[in-house]
C-alpha positions in Angstrom: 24.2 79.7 47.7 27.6 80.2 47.6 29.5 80.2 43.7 32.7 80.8 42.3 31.5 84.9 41.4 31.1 85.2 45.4 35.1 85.7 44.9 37.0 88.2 43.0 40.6 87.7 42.6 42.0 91.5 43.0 45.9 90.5 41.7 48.6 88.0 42.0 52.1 88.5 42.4 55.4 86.2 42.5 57.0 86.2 45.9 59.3 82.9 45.6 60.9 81.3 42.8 62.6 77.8 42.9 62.4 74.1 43.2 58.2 75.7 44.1 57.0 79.0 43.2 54.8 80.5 45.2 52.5 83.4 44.2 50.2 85.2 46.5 47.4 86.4 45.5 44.5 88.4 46.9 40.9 88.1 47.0 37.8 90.0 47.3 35.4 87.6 49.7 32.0 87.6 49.3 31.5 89.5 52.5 33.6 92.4 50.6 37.0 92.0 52.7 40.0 91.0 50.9 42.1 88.2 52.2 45.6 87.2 50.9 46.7 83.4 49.8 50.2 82.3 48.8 49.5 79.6 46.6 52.2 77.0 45.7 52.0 77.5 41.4 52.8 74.0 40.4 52.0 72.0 37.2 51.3 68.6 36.3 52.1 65.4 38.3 51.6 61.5 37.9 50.9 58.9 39.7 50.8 55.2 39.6 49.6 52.1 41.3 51.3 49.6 39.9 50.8 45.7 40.3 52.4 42.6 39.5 50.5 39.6 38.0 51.2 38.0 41.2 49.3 40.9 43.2 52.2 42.3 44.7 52.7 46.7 44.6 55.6 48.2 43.4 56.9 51.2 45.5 60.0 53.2 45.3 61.5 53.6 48.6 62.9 57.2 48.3 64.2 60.5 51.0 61.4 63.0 50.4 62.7 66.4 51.8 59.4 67.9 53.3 59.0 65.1 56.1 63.0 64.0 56.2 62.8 60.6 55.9 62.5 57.7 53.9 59.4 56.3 52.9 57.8 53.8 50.5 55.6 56.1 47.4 53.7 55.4 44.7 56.3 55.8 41.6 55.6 58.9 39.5 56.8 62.5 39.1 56.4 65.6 37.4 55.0 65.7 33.9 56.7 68.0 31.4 55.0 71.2 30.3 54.0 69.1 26.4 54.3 65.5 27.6 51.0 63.9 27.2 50.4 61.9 30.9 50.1 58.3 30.0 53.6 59.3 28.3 55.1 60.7 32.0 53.5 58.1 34.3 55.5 55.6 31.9 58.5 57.6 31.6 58.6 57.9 35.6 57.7 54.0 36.6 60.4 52.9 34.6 62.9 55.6 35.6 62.0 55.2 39.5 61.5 51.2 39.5 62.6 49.9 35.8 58.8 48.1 35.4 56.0 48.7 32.8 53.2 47.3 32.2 49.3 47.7 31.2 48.3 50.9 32.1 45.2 52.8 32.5 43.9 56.2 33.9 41.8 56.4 36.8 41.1 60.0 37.7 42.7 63.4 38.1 42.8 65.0 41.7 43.9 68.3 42.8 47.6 68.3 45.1 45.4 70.9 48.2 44.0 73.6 48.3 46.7 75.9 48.3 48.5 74.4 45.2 47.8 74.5 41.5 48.9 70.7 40.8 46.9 68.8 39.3 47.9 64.7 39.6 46.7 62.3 36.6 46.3 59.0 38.6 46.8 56.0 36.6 46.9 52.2 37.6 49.4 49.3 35.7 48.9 46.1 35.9 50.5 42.8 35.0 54.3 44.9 35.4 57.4 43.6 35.0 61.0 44.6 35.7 62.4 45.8 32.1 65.3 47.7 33.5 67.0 49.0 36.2 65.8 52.1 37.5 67.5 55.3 36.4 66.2 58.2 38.5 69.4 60.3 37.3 71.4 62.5 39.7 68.6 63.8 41.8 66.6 60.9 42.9 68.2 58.0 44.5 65.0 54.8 44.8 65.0 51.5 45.6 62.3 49.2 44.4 60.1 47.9 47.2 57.4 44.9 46.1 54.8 44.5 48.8 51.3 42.3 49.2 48.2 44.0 48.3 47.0 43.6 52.1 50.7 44.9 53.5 49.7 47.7 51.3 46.5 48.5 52.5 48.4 48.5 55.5 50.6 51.0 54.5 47.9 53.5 53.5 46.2 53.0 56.7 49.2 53.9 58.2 49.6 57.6 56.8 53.4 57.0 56.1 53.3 58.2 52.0 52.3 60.7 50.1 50.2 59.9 47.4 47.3 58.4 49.3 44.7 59.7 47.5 46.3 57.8 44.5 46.7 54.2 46.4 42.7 54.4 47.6 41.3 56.0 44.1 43.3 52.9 42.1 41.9 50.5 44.6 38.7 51.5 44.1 39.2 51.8 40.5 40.1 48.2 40.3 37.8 46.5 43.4 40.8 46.0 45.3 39.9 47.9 48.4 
């Protein structure tokens, strides 16, 4: 049976630096050959289904780079290196949308396999708009409120990145 001892991590070296760093690192395999990774080295991230008391989801319609378009996500960001998560996932819903409301945490999850981001997913229910959103000077959003079943919808259709999130807070709260 195959364990976490099966593979030896020989060394790890920094090959980019940036907006991502990414370390490679190399591997003994259990069948003795070594094998190379580069591994995004990432920190934390939150996530946040957030809900209306009228049912209805708020999204932030944002540009993500990676896919070069415009899509509807899940508000949340980056946590920083001391800030507790229920802190960030607030910090970041009002900031990308300018709601709040009840929150709770669902789960962690890890980002893939080749990253070391781990997402806090949290649910908020009952929101309501507070504010106006303040991203700053690198994010530009615009809040989005959709049904719950347009919303299934939308994570049936693949179009946003956190959809690990949207089905894990469903779950969570017997909406699926």
């Amino acid at each position: 049976m195959m364990n976490d001892q099966d593979w030896q991590k020989l060394d790890s070296k920094q090959v980019y630096k940036g907006y991502r760093n990414v370390v490679r690192t190399n591997f003994r395999m259990p069948n003795g050959k070594t094998i190379d990774y580069d591994i995004i080295d990432e920190g934390r991230a939150v996530c946040v289904l957030a809900l209306t008391a009228n049912q209805q989801v708020v999204l932030a319609k944002q540009f993500r780079p990676g896919q070069n378009k415009i899509l509807l996500e899940l508000p949340g960001g980056g946590a920083k290196k001391d800030e507790d998560p229920l802190d960030a996932i607030k910090r970041e819903l009002l900031e990308e949308t300018g709601y709040t409301g009840n929150f709770q945490f669902v789960s962690t999850s890890w980002h893939s396999a080749y990253s070391t981001l781990q997402r806090y997913n949290f649910v908020a229910t009952n929101c309501v708009k507070v504010a106006e959103p303040d991203s700053g000077d690198e994010e530009f959003t615009e809040v989005v409120l959709m049904s719950l079943s347009e919303f299934r919808e939308h994570l049936r259709s693949g179009e946003l990145t956190d959809m690990g999130t949207g089905y894990r807070c469903l779950d969570f709260l017997h909406l699926l």
